[in-house]
N, C-alpha and C positions, 0 to 999 in steps of 0.2 A: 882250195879254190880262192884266187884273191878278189876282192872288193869288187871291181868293175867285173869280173867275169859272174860272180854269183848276181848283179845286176842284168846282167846280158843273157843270162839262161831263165831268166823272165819272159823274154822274147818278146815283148813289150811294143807295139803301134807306136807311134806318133799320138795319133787317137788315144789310144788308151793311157801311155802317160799324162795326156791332156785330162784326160777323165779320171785318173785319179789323182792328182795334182788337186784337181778344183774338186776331189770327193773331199782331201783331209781339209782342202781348204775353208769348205763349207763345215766340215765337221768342229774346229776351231773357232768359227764362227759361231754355231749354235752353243757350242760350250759358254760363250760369254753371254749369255741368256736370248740368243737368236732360237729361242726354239717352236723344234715342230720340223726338225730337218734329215730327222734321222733315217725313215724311210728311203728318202733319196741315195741317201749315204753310202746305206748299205745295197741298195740297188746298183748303185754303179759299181763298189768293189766286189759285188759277188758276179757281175756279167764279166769283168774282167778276169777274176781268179776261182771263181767258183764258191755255192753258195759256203759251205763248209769251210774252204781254206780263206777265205776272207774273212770269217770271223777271228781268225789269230793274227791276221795282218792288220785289223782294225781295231785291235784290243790295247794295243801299246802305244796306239795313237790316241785312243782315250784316255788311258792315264796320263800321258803327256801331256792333254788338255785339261784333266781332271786337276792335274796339278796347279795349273795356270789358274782354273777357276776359283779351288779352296782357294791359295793364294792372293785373293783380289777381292771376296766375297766372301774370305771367313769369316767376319764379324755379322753378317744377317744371318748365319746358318742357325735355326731352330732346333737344339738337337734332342727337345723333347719326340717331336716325329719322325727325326732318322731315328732313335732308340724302339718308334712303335713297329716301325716297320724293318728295319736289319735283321731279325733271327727269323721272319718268314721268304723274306728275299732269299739268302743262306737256306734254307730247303730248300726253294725253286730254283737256287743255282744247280743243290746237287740231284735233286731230279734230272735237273736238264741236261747235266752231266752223261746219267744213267739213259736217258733213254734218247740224249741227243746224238750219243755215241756210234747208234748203230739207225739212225733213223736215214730214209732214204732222201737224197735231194729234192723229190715230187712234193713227197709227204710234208720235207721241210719248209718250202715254198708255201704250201695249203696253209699249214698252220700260222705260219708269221701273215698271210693275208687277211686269214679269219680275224687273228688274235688283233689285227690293225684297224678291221673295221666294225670290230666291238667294241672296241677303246673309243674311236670318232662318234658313236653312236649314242656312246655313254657320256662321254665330253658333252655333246650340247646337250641333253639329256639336264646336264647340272648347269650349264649356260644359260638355261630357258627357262629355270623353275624362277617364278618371282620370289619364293620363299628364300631366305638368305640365311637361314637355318646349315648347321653344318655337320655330318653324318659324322657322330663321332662312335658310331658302334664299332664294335671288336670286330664284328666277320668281315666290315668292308674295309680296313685296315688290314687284316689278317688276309684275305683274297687280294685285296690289291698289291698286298707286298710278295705272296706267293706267285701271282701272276709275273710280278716286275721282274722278280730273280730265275724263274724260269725263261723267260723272254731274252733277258739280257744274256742267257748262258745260249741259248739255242742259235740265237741272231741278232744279238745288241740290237733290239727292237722294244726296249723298255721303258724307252724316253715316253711312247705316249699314253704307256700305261701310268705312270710318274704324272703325267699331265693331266690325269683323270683325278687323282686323290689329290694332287696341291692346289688346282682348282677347283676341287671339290671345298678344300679345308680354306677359300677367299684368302688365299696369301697376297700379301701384296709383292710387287715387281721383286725387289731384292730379296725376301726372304725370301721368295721361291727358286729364285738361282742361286742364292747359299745353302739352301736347306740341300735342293738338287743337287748339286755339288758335290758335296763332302757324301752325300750315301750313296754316290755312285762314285766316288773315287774308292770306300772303303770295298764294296762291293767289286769290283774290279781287281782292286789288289787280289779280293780271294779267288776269284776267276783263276787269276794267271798259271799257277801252276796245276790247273788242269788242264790248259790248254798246252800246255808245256811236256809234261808227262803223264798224261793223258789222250787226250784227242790229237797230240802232237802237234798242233798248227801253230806254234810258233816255234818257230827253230833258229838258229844262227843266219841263215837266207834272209828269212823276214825280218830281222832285226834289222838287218846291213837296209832292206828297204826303206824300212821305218825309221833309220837315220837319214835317206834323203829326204823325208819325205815330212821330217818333224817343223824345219820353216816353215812351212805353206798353213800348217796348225798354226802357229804363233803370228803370222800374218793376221790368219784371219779372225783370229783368238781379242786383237788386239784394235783391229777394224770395229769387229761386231759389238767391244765393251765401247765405244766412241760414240755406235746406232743405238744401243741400248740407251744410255742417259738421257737421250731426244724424245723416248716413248712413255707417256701417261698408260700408269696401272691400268685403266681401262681397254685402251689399243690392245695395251700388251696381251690381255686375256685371250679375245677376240683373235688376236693374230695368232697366237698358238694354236684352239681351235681352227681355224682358216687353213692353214700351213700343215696340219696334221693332214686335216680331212682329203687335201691335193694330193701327198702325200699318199694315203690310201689309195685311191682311184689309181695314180698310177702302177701300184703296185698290184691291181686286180686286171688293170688292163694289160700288163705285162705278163 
């Protein structure tokens, strides 16, 4: 099958190219530290393709942005906390592997809603406390990185789990989009080939996708580092929670 015809057995709206167009474009966008967009993201390429086959359609768009990010932002990346948190992500990926496998679409939906409005809950939670004290125990390290890596393997839903511990840990702006960064690029790399010969959602089809669809990343990859510079550490927190939490609701009202 050649290039425009594996394009065209997409069978693709107007609409719905329009909607995923402006999903990767928004997803490029949060990569260069617009974040708190990822709910959206994933909502619109799983109404399009469904919830399962969207997560291997939107997996090489994240590296392809993941790349853009380390690239621009490797110099703030902290990598004393990608090292705390990498080897419980890596279980939660292969959990999620094991039982993302055969879980049903309903069930799958429930949980990525839960797991989103525990995460928003937990966020202001650490936004509100006056105390500026910073949880450096083992367990909420060890559960938050467990969470992340199952999240991110079931529904690349683990931005705002990510968002719970580096605002937790008062990063300021940059470090948090280099530290974020680089352990979700590493992270992803190790995804791929479950998703590949495993759950099979990426295949040669979605690749050819993922080649039209990698500009609209770099667009807005390079848009959003421009918004970024304009925002004081403080906004910036604030807006993450903010954008999360809309985020959430939509995806319960949905």
């Amino acid at each position: 099958m050649g290039y425009i015809q594996i394009l065209e057995s997409y069978n693709l709206s107007l609409i719905q190219w329009v909607s995923v167009f402006s999903a990767v474009f928004l997803l490029g966008f949060s990569k260069s530290g617009i974040k708190g967009m990822g709910i959206i993201i994933v909502l619109i390429l799983a109404f399009v393709f469904g919830e399962k086959a969207s997560t291997g359609i939107l997996l090489p768009m994240l590296i392809s942005a993941d790349i853009l990010a380390v690239t621009y932002y490797n110099r703030h990346a902290q990598w004393k906390y990608i090292k705390k948190l990498l080897p419980w992500m890596i279980i939660g990926v292969l959990v999620g592997v094991w039982l993302g496998n055969d879980i049903s679409e309903g069930l799958f939906k429930k949980l990525m809603a839960i797991i989103i409005v525990f995460s928003v809950f937990i966020m202001a939670f650490f936004e509100n406390k006056k105390s500026n004290e910073i949880p450096n125990r083992k367990w909420f390290a060890t559960s938050m990185g467990f969470l992340a890596g199952f999240t991110t393997m079931i529904g690349n839903l683990a931005g705002p789990v990510a968002n719970i511990y580096f605002l937790a840990m008062r990063f300021p702006k940059n470090e948090f989009i280099g530290t974020v960064a680089w352990l979700f690029f590493i992270v992803n790399l190790f995804k791929l080939p479950f998703h590949i010969f495993v759950w099979k959602t990426v295949t040669v089809d979605t690749l050819v996708l993922n080649s039209v669809l990698v500009p609209a990343v770099i667009l807005g990859f390079f848009i959003g580092v421009s918004i970024v510079k304009l925002i004081s550490n403080d906004f910036y927190r604030k807006f993450i929670l903010f954008v999360t939490a809309i985020g959430a609701l939509i995806l319960l009202i949905r």
